[in-house]
GUTI-565653 format. One record per residue (C-alpha): residue number from 1; residue in three letters; x, y, z. Coordinates in steps of 0.1 Angstrom, whole numbers, plus 5000, padded with zeros to 4 digits. Layout:
BEGIN
R  num  residuo  east  north    up
R  NUM      ala     X      Y     Z
...
//
This chain:
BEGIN
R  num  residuo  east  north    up
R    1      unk  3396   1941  7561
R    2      unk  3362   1930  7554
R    3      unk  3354   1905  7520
R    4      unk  3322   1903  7503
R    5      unk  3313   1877  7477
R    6      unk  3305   1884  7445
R    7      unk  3283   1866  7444
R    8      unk  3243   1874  7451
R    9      unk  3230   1872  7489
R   10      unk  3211   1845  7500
R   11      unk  3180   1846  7515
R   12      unk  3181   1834  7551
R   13      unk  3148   1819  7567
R   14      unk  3130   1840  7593
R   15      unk  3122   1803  7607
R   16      unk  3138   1783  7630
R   17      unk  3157   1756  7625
R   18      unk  3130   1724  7634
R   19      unk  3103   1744  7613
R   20      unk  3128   1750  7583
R   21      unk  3138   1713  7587
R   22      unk  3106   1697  7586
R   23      unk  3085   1723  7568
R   24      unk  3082   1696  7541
R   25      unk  3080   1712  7511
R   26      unk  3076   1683  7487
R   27      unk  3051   1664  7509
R   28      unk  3077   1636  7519
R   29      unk  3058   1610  7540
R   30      unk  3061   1604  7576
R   31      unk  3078   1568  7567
R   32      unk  3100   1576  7545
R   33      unk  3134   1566  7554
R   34      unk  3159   1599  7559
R   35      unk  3190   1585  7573
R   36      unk  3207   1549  7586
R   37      unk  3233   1542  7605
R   38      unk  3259   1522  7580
R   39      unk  3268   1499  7612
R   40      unk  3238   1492  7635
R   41      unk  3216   1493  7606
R   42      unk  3189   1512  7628
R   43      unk  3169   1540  7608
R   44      unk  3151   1571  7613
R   45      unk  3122   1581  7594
R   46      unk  3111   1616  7584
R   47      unk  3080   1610  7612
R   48      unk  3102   1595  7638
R   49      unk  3133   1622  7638
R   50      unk  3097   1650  7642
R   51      unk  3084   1635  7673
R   52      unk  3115   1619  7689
R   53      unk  3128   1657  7686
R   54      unk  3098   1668  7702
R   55      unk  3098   1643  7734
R   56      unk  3138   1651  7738
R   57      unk  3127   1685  7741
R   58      unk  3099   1678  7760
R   59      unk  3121   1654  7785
R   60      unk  3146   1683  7788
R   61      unk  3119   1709  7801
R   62      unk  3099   1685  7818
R   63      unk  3119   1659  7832
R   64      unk  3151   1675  7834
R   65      unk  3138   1713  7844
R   66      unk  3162   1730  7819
R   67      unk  3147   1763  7811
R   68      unk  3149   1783  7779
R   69      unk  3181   1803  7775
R   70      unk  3202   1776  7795
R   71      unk  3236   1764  7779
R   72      unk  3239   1725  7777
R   73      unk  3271   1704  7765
R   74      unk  3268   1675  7739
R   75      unk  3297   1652  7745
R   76      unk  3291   1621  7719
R   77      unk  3307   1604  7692
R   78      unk  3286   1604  7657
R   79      unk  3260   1582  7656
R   80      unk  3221   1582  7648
R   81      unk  3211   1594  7677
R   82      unk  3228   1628  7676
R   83      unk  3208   1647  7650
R   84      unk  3179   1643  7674
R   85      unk  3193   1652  7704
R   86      unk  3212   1686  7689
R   87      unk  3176   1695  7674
R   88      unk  3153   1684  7702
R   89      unk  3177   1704  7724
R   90      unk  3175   1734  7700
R   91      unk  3138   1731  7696
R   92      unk  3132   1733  7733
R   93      unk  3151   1771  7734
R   94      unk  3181   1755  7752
R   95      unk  3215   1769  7739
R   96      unk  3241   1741  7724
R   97      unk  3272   1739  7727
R   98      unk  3295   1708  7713
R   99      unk  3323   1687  7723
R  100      unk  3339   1661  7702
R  101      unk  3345   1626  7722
R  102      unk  3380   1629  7712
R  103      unk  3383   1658  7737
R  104      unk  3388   1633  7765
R  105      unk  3424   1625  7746
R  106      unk  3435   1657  7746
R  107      unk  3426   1664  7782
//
């Protein structure tokens, strides 16, 4: 059985996701804060997630010689660190797929 909302479609962008993510719309600065971690107190700023996404994808192309199309496994617990690696690994073509550090439990 197939369900449909009844609601109206939503328009999907043709973008990926780094472009849709830091298209910046409403011209938010390059030093404004965008998130903290609550513990360590460390920040990211709308400039600093951009380019340390860009050199994690860089470091996995260059460094690492992943190639587009390849499959890698993010095994971490949250912290402030993740968003970057999960879109620097995105933005260098590299497939993602996630494992909670709780796993280890259960194994």
């Amino acid at each position: 059985m197939i369900f449909k909302s009844k609601l109206p479609d939503i328009k999907i962008s043709p973008e990926g996701i780094y472009q849709y993510m830091t298209s910046n719309p409403n011209g938010i600065s390059d030093d404004k804060i965008i998130y903290i971690d609550g513990i360590t107190d460390k920040s990211y700023t709308f400039g600093k997630f951009k380019s340390e996404s860009k050199k994690f994808a860089a470091g996995l192309l260059d460094r690492f010689k992943f190639k587009r199309g390849n499959v890698v496994a993010i095994f971490s617990p949250n912290q402030i660190d993740y968003p970057v690696v999960l879109i620097g690994t995105i933005v260098a073509g590299i497939k993602v797929t996630e494992f909670s550090f709780r796993l280890l439990k259960n194994l």
